[in-house]
Residue frames relative to the residue before (quaternion, step in Angstrom):
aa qw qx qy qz dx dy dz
X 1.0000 0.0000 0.0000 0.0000 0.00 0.00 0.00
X 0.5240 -0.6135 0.5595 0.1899 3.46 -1.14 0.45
X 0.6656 -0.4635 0.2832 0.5118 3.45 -1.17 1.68
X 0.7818 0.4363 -0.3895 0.2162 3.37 -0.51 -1.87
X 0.7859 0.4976 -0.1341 0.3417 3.29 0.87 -1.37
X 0.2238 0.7613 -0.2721 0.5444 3.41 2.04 0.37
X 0.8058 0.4271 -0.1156 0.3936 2.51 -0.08 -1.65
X 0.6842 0.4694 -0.2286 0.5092 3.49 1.08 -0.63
X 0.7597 0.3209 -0.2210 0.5206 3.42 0.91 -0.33
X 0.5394 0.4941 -0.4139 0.5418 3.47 1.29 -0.03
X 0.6143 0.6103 -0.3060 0.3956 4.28 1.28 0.07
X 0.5619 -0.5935 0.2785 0.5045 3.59 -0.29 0.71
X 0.7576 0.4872 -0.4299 0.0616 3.37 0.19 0.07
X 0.4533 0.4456 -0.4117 0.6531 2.79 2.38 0.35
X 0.5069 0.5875 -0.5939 0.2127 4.04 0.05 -0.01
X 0.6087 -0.6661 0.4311 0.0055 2.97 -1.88 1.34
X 0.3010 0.7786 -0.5502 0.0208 3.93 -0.34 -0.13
X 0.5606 -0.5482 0.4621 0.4143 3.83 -1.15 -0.18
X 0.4730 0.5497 -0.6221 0.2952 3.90 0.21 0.27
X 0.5662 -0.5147 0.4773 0.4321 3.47 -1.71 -0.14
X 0.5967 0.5199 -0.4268 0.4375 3.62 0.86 -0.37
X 0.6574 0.3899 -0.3999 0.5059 3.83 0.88 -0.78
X 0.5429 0.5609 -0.5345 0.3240 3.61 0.75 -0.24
X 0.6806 0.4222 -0.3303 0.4995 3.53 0.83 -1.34
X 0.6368 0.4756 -0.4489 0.4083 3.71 0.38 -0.20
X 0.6131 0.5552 -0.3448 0.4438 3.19 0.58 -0.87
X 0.7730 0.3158 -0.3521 0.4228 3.78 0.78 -0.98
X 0.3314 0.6347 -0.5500 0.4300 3.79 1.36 -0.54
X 0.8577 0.3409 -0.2313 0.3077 3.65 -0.21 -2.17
X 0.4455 0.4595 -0.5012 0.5824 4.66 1.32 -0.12
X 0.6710 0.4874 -0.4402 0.3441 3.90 0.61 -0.55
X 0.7361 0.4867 -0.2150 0.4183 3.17 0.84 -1.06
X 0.3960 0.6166 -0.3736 0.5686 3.63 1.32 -0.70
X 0.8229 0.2671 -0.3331 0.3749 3.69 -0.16 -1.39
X 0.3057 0.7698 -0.4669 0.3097 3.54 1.36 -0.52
X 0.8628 0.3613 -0.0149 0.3534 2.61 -0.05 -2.47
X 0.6421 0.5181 -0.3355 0.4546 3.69 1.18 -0.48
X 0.8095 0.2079 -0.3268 0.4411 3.38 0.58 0.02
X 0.3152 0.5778 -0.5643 0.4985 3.83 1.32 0.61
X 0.8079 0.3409 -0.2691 0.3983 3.55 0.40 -0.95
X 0.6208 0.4506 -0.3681 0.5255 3.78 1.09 -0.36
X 0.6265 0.3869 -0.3098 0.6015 3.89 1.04 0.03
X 0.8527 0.2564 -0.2944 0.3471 3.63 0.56 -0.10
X 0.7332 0.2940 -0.0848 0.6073 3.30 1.32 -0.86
X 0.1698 -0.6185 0.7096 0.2919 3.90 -1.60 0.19
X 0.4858 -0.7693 0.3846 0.1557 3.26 -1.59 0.63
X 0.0376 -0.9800 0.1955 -0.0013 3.08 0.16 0.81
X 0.6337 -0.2092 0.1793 0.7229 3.36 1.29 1.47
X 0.8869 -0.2007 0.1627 0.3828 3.50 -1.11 -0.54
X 0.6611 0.4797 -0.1089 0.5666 3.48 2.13 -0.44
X 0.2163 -0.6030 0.7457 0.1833 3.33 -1.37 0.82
X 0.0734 0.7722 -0.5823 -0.2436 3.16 -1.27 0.84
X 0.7675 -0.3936 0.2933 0.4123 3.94 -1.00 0.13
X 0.4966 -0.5782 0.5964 0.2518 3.36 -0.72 0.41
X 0.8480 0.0637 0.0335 0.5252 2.48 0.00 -1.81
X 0.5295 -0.6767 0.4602 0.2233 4.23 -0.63 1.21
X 0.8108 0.3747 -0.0820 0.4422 3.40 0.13 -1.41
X 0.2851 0.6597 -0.6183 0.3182 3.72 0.88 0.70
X 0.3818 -0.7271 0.4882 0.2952 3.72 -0.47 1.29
X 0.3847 0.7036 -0.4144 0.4304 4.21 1.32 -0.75
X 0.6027 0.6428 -0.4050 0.2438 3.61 0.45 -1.95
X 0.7050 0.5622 -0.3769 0.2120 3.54 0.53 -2.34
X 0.6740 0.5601 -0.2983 0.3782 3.90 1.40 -0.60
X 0.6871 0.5027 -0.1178 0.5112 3.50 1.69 0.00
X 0.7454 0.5150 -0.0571 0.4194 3.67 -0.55 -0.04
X 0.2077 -0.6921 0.6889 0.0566 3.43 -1.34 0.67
X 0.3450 -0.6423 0.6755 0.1103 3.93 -1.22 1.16
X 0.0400 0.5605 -0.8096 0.1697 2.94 -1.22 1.73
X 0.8212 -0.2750 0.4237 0.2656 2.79 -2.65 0.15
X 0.6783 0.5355 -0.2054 0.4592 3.54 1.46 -0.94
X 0.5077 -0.4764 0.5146 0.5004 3.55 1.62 -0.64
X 0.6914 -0.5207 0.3409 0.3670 3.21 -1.76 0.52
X 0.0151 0.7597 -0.6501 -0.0044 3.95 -0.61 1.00
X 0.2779 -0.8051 0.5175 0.0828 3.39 -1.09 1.21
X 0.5686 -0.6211 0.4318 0.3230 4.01 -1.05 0.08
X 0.3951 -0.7145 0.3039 0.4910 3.32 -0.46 0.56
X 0.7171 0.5105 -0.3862 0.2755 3.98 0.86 0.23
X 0.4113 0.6407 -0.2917 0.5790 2.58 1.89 1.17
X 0.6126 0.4665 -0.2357 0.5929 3.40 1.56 -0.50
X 0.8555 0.2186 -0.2298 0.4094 3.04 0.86 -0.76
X 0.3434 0.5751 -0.5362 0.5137 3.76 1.29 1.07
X 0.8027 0.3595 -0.2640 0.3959 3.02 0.65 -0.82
X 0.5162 0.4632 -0.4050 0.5958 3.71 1.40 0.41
X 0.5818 0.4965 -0.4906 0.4176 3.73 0.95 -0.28
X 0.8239 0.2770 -0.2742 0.4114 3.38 0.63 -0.95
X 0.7376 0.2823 -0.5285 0.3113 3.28 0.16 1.11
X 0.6582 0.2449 -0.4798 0.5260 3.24 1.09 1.85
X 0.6059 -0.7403 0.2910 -0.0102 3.52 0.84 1.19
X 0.7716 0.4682 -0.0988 0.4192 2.77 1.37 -1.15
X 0.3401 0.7590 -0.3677 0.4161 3.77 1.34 0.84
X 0.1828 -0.7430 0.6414 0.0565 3.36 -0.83 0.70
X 0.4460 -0.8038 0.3936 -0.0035 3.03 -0.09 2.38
X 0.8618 0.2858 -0.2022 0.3670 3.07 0.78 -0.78
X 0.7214 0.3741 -0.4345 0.3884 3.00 0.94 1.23
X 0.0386 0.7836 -0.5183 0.3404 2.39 1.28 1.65
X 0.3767 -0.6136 0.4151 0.5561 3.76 -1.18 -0.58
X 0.6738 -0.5894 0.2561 0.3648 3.39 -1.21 0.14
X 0.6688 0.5476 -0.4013 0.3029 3.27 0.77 0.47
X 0.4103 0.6375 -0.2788 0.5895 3.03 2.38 -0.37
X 0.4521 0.8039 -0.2212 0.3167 3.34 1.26 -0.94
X 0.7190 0.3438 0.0547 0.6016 2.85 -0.08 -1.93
X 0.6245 0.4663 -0.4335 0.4523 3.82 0.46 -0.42
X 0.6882 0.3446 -0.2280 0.5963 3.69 0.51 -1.44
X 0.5227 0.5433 -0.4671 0.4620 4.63 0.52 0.00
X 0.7161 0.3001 -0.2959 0.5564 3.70 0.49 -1.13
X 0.6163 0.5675 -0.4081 0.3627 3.86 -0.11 -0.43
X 0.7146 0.3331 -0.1367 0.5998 3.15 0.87 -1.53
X 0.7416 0.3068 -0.3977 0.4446 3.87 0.83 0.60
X 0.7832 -0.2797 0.1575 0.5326 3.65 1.09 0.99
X 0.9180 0.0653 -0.1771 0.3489 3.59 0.55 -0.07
X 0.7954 -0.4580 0.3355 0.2123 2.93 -1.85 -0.20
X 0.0427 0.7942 -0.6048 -0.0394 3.86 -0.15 0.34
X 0.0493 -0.7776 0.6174 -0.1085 3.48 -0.67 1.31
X 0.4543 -0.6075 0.6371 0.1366 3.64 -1.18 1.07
X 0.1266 -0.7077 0.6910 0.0750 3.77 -0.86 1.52
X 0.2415 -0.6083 0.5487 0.5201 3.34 -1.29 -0.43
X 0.3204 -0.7377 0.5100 0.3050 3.95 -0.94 0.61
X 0.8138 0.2849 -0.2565 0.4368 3.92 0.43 0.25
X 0.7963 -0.0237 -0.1569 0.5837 3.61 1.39 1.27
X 0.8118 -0.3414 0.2814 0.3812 2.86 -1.69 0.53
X 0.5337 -0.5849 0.4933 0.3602 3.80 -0.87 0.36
X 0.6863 0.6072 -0.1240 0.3808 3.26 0.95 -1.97
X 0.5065 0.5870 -0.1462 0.6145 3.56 2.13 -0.68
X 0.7389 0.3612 -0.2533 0.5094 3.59 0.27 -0.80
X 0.1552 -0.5850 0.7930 0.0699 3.48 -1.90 1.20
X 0.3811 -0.7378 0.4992 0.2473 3.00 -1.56 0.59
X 0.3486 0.5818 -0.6088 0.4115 3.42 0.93 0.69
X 0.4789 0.6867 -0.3862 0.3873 4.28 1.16 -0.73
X 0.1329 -0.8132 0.5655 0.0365 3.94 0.08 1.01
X 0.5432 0.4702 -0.4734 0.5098 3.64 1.05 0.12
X 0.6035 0.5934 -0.4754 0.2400 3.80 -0.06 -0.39
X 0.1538 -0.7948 0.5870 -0.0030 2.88 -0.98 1.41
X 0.3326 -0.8110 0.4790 0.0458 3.32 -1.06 1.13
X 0.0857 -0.7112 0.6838 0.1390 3.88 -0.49 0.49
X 0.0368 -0.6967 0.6683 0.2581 3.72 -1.31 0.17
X 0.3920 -0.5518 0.7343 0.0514 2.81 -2.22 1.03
X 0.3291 -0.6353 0.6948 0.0724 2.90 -2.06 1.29
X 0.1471 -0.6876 0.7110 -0.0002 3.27 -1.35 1.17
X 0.3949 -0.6124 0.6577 0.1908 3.51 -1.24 -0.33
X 0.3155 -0.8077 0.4795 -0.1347 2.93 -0.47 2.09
X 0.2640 0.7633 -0.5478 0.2183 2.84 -0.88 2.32
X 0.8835 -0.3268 -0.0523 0.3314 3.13 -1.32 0.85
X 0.7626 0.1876 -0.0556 0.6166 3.14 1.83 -1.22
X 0.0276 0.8152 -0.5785 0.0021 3.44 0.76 0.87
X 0.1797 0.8279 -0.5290 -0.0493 2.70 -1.64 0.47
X 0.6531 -0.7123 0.1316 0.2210 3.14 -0.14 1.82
X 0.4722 0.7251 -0.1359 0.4825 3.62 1.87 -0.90
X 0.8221 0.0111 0.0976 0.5609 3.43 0.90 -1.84
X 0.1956 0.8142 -0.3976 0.3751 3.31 1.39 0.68
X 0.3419 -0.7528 0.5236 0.2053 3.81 -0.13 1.56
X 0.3595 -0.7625 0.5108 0.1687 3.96 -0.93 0.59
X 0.0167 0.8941 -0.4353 -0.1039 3.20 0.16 0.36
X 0.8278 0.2377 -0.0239 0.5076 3.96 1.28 -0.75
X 0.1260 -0.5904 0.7701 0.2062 3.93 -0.43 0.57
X 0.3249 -0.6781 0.6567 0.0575 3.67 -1.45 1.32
X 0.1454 0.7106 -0.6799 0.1076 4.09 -0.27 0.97
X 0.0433 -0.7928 0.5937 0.1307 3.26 -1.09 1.18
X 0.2399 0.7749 -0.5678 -0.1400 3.51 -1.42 -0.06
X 0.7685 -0.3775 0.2762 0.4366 3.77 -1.58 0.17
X 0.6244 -0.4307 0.4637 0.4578 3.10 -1.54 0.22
X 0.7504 0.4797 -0.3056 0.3366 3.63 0.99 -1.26
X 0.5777 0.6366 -0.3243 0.3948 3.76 1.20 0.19
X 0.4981 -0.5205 0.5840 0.3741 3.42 -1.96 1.14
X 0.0994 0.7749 -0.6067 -0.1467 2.88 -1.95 0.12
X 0.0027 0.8312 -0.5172 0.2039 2.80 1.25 1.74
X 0.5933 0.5150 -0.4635 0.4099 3.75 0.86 -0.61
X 0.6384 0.4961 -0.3763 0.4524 4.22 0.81 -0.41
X 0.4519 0.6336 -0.5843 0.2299 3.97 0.77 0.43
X 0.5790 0.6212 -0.2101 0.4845 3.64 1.27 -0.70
X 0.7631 0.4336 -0.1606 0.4516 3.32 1.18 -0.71
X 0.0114 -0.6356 0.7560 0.1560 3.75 -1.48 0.16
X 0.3780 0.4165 -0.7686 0.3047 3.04 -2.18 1.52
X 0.5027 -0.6796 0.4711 0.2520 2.63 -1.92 -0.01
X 0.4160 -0.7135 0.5206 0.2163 3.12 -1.18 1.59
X 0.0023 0.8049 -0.5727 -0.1552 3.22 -1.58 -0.03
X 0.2752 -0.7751 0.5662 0.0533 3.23 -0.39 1.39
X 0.1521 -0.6506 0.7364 0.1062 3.63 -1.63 1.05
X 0.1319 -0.6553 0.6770 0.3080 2.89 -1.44 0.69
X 0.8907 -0.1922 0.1518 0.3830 3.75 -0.91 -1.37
X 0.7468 0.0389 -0.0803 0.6591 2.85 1.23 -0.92
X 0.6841 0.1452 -0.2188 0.6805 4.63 0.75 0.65
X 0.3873 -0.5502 0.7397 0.0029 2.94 -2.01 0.31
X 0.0525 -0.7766 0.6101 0.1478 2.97 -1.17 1.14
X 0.2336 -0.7637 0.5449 0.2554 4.21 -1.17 -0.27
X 0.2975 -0.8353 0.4500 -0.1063 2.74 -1.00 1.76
X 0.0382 0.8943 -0.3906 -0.2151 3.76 0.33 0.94
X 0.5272 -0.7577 0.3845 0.0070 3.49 -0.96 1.09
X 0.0928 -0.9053 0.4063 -0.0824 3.22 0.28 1.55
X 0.0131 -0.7617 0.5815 0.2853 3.84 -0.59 -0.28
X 0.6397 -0.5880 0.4829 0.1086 3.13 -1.63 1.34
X 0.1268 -0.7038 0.6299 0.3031 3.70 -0.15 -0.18
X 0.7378 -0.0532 0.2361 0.6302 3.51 0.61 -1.87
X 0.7436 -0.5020 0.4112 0.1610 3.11 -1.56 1.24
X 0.2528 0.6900 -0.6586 -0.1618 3.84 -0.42 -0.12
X 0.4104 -0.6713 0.5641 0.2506 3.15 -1.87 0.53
X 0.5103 0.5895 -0.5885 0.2138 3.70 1.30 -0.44
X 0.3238 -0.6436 0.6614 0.2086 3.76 -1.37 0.02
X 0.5197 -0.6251 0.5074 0.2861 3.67 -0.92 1.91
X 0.8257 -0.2897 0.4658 0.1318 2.86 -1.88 0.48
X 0.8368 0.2131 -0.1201 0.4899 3.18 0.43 -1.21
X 0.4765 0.7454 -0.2573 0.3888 3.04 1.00 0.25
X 0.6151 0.4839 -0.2804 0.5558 3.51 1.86 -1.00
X 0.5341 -0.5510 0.5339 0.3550 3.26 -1.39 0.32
X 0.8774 -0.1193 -0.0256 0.4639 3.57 -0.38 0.97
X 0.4196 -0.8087 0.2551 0.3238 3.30 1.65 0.90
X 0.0134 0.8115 -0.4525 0.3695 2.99 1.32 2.11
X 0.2220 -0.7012 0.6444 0.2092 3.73 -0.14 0.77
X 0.4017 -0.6687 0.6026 0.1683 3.73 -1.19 1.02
């Protein structure tokens, strides 16, 4: 199997053990595997690090995907949200946690889209193994569209066990995994300190 897909089967919801209940899981998760292996060999070609549509002009797509030179080529936790939700029948949270948080923000109103961070989309091929991607949060609505779509978040993830002194300079939202959840952390810069203390904050909005 391929990294992306790994990663999915290396996640509790494909792990293995000798009970009768992991048996029936186990066959549920070879079911789901074949599920997902031929949604994507019937819908998508693969393409290096990208799935890319068959078919282009699915009107669904505009919520998915990064434009390249190659056409619109999607991630695989984008292929496979987009195979969860037309069988429903996953147990998200045992997914891993970066699939996670991918299928958490969708299923809470928005959009998570894959930029490229060192060039023009319209510039990048996906056969290019240097391209690095950052995703951006948008706010998922009926007529998105990807053009005039308001940005709201640069997405930077890392472990619980990581610095992130390099994010003082920065606003988005971090997201830290730990072992077994993940929290999100939005990321502000301070100009200047204040010392006044809010209102709501006093104990009966007693001045000390």
């Amino acid at each position: 199997m391929r990294n992306e897909e790994q990663r999915i089967k290396n996640s509790s919801i494909c792990k293995r053990t000798g009970t009768k209940r992991a048996k029936a899981n186990e066959e549920d998760s070879m079911a789901t595997e074949a599920c997902l292996a031929k949604f994507i060999n019937d819908n998508f070609v693969k393409l290096e690090q990208f799935y890319k549509p068959k078919n282009q002009s699915l009107n669904e797509y505009r919520h998915f995907g990064i434009k390249t030179k190659d056409g619109l080529l999607l991630s695989f936790e984008e292929v496979f949200y987009i195979f969860y939700c037309s069988q429903k029948t996953l147990d998200i949270e045992k997914l891993d946690l970066k699939t996670r948080i991918y299928f958490d923000l969708k299923n809470s109103g928005f959009n998570v889209l894959s930029h490229a961070a060192t060039a023009k989309a319209d510039n990048i091929s996906s056969k290019d193994a240097s391209i690095i991607l950052e995703q951006k949060l948008y706010k998922k609505t009926k007529h998105f569209n990807k053009k005039s779509a308001e940005l709201l978040k640069t997405i930077e993830y890392a472990s619980k066990y990581d610095k992130i002194e390099h994010l003082q300079e920065k606003e988005g939202l971090l997201a830290i995994t730990g072992d077994k959840d993940y929290c999100l952390i939005d990321v502000k810069k301070i100009e200047a300190l204040s010392f006044e203390i809010n209102d709501r904050l006093r104990k009966n909005n007693l001045r000390m």
